[in-house]
N, C-alpha and C positions, 0 to 999 in steps of 0.2 A: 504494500500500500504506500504514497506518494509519501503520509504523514511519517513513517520509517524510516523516510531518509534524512538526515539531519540536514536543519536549517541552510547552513553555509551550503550544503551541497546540491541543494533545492536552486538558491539562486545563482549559482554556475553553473548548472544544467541548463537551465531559464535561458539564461545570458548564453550560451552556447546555441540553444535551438532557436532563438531570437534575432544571432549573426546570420545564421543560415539561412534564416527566411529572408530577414534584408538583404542578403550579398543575390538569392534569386530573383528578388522584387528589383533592386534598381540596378539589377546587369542586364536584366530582360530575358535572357534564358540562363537556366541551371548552369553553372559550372562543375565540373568534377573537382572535388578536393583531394590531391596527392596525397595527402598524411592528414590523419585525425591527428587533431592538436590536443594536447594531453590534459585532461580532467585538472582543473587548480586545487589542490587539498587544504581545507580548513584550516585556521589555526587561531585559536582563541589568542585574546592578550589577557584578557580576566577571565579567569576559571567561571565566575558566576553570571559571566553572561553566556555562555554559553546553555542556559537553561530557555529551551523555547516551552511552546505551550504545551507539549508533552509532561513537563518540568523532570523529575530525574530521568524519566524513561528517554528523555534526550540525549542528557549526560552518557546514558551508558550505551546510547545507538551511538555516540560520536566512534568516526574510527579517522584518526590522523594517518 
């Protein structure tokens, strides 16, 4: 389920399928992409914010 995957990773997915639609929409046709560009991984600066609305069950779906 979507809500599983921790915050951070939610909106670099987002942000990933988001480029790909804009790079189709204002080139005009599809491009092929040579290489997936590599997933960003998380990284909290305070431990406590890392808590979304799951609240611990966030905490321990994080995977750095």
């Amino acid at each position: 389920h979507y809500q599983w995957i921790c915050p951070p990773c939610r909106r670099a997915l987002l942000a990933l399928a988001q480029g790909r639609l804009r790079a189709t929409q204002w080139g005009g046709t599809e491009r092929a992409i040579a290489v997936t560009p590599p997933i960003p991984m998380p990284v909290y600066a305070n431990p406590g914010i890392g808590e979304g609305p799951l609240g611990v069950e966030d905490t321990e779906n994080f995977h750095p």
